[in-house]
ZADO-1210 file (C-alpha; in nm, 4 decimals, padded with zeros to 6 digits):
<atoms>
<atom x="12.4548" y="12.1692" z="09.5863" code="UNK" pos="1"/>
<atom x="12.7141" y="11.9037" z="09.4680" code="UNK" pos="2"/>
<atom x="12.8376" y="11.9324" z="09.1388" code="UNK" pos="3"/>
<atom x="12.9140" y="12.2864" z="08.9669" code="UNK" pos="4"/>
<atom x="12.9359" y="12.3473" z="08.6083" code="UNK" pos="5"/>
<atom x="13.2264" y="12.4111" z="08.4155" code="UNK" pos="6"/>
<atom x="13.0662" y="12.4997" z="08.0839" code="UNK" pos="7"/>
<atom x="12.7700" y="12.7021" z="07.9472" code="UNK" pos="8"/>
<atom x="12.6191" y="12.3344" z="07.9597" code="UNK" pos="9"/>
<atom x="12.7429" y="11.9567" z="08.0126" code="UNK" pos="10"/>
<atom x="12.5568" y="11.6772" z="07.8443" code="UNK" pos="11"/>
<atom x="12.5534" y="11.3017" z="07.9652" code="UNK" pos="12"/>
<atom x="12.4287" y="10.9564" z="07.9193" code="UNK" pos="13"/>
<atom x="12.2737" y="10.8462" z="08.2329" code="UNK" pos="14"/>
<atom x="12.1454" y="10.5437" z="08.3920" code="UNK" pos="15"/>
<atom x="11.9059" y="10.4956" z="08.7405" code="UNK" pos="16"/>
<atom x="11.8658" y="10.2961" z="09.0116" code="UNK" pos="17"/>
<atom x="11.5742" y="10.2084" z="09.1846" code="UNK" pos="18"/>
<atom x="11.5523" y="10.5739" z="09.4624" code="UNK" pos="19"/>
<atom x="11.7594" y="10.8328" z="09.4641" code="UNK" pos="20"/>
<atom x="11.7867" y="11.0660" z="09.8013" code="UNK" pos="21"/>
<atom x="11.6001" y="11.4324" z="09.7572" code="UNK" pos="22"/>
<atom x="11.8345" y="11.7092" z="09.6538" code="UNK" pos="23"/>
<atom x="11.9341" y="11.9872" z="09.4667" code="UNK" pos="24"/>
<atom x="12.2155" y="12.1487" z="09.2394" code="UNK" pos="25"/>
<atom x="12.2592" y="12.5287" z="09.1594" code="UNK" pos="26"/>
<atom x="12.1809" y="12.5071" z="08.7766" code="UNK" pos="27"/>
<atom x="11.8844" y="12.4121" z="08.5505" code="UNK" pos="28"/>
<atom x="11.8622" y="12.0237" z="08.4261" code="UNK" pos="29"/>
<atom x="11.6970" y="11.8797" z="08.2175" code="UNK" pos="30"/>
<atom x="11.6251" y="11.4940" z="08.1760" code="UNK" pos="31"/>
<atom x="11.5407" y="11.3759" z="07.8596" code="UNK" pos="32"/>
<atom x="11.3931" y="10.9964" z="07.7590" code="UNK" pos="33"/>
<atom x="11.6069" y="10.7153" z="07.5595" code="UNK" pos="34"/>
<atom x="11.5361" y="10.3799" z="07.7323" code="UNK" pos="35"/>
<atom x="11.2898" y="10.3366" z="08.0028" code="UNK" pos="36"/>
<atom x="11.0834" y="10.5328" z="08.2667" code="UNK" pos="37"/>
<atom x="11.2292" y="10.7474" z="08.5155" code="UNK" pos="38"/>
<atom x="10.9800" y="10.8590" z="08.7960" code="UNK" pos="39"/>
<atom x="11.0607" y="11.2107" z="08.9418" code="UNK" pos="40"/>
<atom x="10.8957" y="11.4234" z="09.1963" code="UNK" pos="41"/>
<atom x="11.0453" y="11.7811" z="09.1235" code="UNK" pos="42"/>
<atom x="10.9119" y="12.0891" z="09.4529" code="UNK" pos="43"/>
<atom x="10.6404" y="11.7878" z="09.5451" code="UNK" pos="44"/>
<atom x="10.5042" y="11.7718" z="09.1681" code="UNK" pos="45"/>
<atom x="10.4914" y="11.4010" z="09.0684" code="UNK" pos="46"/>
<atom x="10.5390" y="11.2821" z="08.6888" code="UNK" pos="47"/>
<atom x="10.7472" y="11.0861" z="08.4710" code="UNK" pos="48"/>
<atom x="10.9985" y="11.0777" z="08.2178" code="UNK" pos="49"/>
<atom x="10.9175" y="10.8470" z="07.9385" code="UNK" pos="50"/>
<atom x="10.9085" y="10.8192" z="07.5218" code="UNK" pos="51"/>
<atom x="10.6529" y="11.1382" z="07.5599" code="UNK" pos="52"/>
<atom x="10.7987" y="11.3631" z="07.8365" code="UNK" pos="53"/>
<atom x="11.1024" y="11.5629" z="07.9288" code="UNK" pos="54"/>
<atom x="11.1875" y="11.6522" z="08.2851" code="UNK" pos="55"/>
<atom x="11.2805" y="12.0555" z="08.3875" code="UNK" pos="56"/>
<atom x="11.4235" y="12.1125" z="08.7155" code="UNK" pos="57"/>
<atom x="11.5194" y="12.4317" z="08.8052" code="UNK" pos="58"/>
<atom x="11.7846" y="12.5703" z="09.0032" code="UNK" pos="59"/>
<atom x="11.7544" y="12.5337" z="09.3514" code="UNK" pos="60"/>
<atom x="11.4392" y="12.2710" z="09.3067" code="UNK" pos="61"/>
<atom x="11.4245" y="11.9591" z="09.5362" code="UNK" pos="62"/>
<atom x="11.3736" y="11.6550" z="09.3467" code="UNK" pos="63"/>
<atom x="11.4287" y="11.2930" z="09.3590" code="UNK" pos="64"/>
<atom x="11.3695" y="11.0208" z="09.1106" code="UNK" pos="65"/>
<atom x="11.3706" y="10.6035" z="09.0600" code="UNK" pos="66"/>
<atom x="11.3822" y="10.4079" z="08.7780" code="UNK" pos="67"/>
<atom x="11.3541" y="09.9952" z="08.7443" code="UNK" pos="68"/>
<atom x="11.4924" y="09.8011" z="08.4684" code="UNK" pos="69"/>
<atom x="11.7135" y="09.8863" z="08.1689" code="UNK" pos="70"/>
<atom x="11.7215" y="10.2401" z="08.1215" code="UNK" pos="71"/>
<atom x="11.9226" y="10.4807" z="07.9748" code="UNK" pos="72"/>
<atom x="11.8705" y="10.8919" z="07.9874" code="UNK" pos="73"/>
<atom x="12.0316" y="11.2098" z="07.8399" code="UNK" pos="74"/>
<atom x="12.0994" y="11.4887" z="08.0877" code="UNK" pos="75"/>
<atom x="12.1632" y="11.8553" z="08.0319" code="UNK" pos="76"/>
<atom x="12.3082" y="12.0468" z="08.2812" code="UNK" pos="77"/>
<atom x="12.2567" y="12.4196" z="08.1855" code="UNK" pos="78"/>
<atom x="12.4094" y="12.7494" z="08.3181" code="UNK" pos="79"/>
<atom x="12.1959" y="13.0573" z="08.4245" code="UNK" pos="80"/>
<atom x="12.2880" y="13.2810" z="08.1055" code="UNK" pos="81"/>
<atom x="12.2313" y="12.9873" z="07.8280" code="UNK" pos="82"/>
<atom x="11.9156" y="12.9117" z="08.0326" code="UNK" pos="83"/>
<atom x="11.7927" y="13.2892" z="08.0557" code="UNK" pos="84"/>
<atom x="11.5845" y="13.3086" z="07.7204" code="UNK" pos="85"/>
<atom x="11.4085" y="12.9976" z="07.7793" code="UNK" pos="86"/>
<atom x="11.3087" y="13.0902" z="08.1308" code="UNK" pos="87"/>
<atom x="10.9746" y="12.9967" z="08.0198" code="UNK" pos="88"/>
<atom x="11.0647" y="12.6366" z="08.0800" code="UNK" pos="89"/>
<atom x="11.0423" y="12.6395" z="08.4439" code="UNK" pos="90"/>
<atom x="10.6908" y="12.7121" z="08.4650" code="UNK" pos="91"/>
<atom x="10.6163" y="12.3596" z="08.3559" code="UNK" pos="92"/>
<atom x="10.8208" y="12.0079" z="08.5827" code="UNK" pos="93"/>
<atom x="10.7397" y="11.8247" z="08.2311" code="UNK" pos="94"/>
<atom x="10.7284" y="11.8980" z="07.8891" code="UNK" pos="95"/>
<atom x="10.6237" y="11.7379" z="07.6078" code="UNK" pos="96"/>
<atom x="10.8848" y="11.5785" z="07.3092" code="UNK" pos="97"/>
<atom x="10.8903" y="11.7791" z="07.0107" code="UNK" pos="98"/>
<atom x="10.9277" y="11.6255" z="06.6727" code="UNK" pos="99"/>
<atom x="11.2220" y="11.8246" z="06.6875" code="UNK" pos="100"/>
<atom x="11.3409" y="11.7326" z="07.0407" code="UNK" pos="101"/>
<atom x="11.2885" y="11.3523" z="06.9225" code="UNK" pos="102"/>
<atom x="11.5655" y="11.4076" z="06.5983" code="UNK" pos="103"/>
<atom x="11.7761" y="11.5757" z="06.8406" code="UNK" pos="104"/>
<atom x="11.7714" y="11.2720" z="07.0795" code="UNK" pos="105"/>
<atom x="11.8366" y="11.0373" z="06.7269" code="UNK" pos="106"/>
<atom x="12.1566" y="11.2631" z="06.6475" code="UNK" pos="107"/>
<atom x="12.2995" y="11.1620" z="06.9820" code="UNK" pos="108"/>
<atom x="12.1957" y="10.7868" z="06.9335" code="UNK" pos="109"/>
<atom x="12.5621" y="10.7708" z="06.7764" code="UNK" pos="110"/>
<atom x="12.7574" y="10.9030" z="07.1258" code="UNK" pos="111"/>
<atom x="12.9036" y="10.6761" z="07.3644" code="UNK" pos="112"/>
<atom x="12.7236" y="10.6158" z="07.7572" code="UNK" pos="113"/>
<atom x="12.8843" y="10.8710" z="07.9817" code="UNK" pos="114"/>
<atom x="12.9878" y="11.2296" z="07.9501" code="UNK" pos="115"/>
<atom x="12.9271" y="11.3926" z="07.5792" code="UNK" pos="116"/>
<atom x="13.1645" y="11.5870" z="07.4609" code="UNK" pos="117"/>
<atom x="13.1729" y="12.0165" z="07.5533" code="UNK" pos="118"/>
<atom x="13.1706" y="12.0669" z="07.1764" code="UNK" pos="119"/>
<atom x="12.8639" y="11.8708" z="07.0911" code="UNK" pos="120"/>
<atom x="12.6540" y="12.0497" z="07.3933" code="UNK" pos="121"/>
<atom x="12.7728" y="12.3258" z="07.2972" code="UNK" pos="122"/>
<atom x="12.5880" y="12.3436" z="06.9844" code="UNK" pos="123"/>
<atom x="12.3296" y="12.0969" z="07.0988" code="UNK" pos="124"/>
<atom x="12.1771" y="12.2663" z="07.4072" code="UNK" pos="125"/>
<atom x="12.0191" y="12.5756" z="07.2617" code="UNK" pos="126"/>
<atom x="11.8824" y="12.3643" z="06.9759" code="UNK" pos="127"/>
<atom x="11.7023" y="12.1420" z="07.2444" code="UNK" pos="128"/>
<atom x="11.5866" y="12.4527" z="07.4513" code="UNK" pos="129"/>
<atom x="11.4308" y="12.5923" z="07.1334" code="UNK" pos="130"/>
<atom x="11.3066" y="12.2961" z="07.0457" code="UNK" pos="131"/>
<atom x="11.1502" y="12.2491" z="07.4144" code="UNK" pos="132"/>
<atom x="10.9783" y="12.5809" z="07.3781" code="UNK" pos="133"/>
<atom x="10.8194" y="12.4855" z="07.0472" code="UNK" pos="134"/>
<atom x="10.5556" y="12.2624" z="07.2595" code="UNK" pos="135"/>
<atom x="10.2208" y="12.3866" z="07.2190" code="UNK" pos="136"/>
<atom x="10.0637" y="12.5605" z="07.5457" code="UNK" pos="137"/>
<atom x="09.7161" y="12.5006" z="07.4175" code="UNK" pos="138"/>
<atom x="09.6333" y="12.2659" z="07.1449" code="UNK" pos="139"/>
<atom x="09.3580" y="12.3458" z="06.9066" code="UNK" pos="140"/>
<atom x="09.0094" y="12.1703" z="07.0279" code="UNK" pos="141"/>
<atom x="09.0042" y="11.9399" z="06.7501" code="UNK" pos="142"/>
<atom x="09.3153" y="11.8303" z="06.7617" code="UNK" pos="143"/>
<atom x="09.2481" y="11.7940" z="07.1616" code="UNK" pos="144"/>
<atom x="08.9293" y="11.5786" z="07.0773" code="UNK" pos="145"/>
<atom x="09.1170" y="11.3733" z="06.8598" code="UNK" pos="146"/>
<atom x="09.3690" y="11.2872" z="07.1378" code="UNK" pos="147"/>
<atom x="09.0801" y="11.1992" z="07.3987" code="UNK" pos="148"/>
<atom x="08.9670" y="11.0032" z="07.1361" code="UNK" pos="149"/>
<atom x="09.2675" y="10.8027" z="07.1870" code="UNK" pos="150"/>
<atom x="09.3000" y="10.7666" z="07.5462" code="UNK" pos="151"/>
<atom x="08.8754" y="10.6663" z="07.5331" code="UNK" pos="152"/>
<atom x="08.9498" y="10.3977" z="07.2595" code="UNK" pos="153"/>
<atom x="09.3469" y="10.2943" z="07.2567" code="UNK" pos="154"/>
<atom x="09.2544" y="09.9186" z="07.3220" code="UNK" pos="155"/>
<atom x="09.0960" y="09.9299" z="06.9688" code="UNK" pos="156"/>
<atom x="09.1667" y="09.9472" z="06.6239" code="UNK" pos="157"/>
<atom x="09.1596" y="10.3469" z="06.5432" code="UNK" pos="158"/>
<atom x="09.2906" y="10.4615" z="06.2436" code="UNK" pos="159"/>
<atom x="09.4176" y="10.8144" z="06.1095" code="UNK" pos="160"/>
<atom x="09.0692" y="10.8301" z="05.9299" code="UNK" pos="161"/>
<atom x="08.8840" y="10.7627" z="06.2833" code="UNK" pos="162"/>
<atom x="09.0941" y="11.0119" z="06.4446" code="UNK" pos="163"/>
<atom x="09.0800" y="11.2628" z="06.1255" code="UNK" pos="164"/>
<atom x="08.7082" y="11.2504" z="06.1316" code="UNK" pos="165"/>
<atom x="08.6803" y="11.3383" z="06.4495" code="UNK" pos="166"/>
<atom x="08.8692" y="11.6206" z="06.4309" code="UNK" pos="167"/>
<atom x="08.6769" y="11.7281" z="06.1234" code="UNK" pos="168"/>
<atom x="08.9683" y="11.7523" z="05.9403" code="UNK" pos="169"/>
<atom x="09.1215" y="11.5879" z="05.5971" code="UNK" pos="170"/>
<atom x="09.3179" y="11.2916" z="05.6650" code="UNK" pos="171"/>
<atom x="09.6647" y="11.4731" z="05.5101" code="UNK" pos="172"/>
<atom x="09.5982" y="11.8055" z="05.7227" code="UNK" pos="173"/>
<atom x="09.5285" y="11.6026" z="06.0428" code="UNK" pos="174"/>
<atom x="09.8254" y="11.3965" z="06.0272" code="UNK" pos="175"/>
<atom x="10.0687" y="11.6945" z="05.9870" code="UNK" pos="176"/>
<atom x="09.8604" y="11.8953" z="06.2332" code="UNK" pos="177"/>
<atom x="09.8837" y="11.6290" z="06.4960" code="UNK" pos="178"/>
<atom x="10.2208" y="11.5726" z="06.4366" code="UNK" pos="179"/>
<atom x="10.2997" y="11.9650" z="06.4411" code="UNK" pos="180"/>
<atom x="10.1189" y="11.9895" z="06.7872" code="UNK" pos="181"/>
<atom x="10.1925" y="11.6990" z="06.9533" code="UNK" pos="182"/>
<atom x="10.5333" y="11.5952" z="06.8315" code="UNK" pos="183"/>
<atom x="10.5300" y="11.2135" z="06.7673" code="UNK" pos="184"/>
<atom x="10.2324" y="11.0924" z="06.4881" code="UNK" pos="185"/>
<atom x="09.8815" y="10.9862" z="06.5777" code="UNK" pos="186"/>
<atom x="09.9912" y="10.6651" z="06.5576" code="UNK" pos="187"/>
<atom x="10.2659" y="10.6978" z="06.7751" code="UNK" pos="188"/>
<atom x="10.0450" y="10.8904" z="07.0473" code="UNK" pos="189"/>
<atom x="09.8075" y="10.5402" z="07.0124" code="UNK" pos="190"/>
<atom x="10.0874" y="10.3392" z="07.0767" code="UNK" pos="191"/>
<atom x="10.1989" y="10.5488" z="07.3760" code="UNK" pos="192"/>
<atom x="09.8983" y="10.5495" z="07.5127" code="UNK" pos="193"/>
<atom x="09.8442" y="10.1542" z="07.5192" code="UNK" pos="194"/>
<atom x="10.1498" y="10.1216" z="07.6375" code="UNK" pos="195"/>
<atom x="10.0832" y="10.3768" z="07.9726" code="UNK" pos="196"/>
<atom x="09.7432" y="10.1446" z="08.0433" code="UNK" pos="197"/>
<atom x="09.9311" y="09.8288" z="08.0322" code="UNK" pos="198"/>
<atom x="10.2493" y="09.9768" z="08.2379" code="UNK" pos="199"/>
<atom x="09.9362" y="10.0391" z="08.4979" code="UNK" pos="200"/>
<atom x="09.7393" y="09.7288" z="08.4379" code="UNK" pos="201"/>
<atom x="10.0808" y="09.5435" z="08.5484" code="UNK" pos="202"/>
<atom x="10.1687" y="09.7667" z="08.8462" code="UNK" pos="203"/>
<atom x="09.7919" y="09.7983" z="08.9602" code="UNK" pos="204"/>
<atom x="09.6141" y="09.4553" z="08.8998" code="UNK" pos="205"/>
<atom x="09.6695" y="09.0836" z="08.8963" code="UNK" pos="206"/>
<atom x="09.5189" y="09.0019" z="08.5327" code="UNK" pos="207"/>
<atom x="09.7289" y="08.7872" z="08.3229" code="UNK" pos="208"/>
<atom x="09.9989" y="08.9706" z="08.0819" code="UNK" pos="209"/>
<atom x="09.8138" y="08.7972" z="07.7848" code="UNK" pos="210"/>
<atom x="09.4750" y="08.9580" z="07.9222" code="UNK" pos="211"/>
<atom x="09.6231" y="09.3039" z="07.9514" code="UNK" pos="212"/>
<atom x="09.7884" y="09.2811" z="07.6285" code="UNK" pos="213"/>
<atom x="09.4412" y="09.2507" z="07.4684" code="UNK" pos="214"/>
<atom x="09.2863" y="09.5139" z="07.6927" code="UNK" pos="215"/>
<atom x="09.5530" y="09.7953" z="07.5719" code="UNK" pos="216"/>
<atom x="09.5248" y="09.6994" z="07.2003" code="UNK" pos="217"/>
<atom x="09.8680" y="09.5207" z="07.1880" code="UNK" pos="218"/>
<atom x="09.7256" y="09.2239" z="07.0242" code="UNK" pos="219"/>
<atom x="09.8661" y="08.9311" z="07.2122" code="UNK" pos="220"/>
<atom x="10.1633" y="08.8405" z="07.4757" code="UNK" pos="221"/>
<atom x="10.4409" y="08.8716" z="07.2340" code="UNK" pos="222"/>
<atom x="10.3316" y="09.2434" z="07.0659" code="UNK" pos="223"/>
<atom x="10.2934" y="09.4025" z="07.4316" code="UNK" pos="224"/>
<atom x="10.6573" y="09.2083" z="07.5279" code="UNK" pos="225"/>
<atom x="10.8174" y="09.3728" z="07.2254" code="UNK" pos="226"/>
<atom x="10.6488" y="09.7094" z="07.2566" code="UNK" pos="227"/>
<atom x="10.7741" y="09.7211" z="07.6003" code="UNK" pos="228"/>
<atom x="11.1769" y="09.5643" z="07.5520" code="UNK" pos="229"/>
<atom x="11.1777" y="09.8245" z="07.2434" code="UNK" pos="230"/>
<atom x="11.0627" y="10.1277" z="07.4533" code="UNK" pos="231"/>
<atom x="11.0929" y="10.0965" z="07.8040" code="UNK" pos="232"/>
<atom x="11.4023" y="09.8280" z="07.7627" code="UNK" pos="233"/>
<atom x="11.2253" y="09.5455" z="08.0195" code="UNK" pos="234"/>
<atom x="11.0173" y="09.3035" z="07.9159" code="UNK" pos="235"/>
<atom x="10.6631" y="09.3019" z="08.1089" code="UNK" pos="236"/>
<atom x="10.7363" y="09.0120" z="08.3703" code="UNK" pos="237"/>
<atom x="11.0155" y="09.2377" z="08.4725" code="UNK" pos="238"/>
<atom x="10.8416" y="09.5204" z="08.4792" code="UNK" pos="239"/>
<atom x="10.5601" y="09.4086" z="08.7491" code="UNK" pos="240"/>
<atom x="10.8247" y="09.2367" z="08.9810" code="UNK" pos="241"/>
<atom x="10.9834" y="09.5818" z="09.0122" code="UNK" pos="242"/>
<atom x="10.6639" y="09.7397" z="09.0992" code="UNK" pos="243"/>
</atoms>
């Protein structure tokens, strides 16, 4: 099992290398986005960790993971009794980001790489596991077309009215709705989603970086370059040589 706890729960900085071995450790975890994508396969279920999604492995599951490029992650290693009220978690390998999962993650922007200190996961933890539980199970079906709205149309121009209207909803009470369920903006979901297509245009195809650019809504070369050193930390030439 490797390391053992010596706290309720231990919180770390953490950066990835291309594979790591399967294996497992006697206490929940929880991997959390800051820079980059971190591919995990947690009891054979595949997914990622990225701007969007948190990773939940539970004690005793057999994972492994890779990342490429710059990356940068925040762990939490949790103990059985701080974990027991959020139990829940463990249904799901990956969770959405809150709203309030993403200020947590901006509080810790100030810490150091490495180990964070027992005093700040002390208080930090719970607020993250409560925060983690506040994602939505099921999403109300306006809200839901609104969102397949976006992965149908992210390579053009929508707008909170587009996405508003077809929800049915005032502009005002969509945005906060969307926001509430989803935890990042509509705009931010639009931006996530171009930015998954053209992560998959450059693993999957051969077409140009400037042609996938314009395919995913990023505009030109330069918008999808930035999009990607500002999120994932690797610019998109790098990101298709480590494919």
């Amino acid at each position: 099992m490797g390391h053992h706890l010596t706290a309720p729960a231990e919180l770390s900085f953490r950066r990835y290398g291309r594979d790591a071995p399967p294996h497992v450790h006697a206490f929940d975890q929880i991997v959390l986005p800051r820079r980059g994508v971190l591919e995990m396969e947690i009891d054979g279920r595949g997914g990622r960790v990225d701007p969007g999604r948190a990773a939940v492995v539970p004690p005793g599951a057999r994972h492994a993971f890779a990342a490429s490029g710059e990356n940068l992650f925040v762990v939490a290693d949790i103990g059985e009794a701080l974990m027991k009220p959020f139990e829940r978690l463990r249904e799901r390998p990956f969770a959405p980001v809150t709203g309030a999962v993403r200020g947590l993650l901006e509080y810790l922007a100030g810490e150091g790489p490495g180990p964070i200190a027992g005093g700040v996961a002390s208080l930090w933890t719970p607020l993250l596991l409560r925060g983690l539980s506040a994602a939505p199970i099921r999403v109300d079906p306006r809200l839901a077309r609104a969102a397949a709205l976006i992965e149908a149309r992210y390579d053009q121009p929508l707008t909170v009215r587009d996405l508003a209207a077809e929800a049915g909803m005032s502009q005002s009470r969509f945005f906060a709705r969307f926001s509430e369920a989803f935890g990042t903006t509509p705009h931010g979901a639009l931006s996530d989603a171009r930015l998954r297509a053209a992560q998959r245009l450059l693993s999957d195809t051969s077409l140009s970086i400037a042609e996938i650019a314009v395919r995913t809504g990023h505009g030109d070369q330069s918008g999808l370059t930035r999009r990607m050193k500002a999120m994932l930390g690797v610019t998109p030439v790098a990101w298709r040589k480590g494919r």
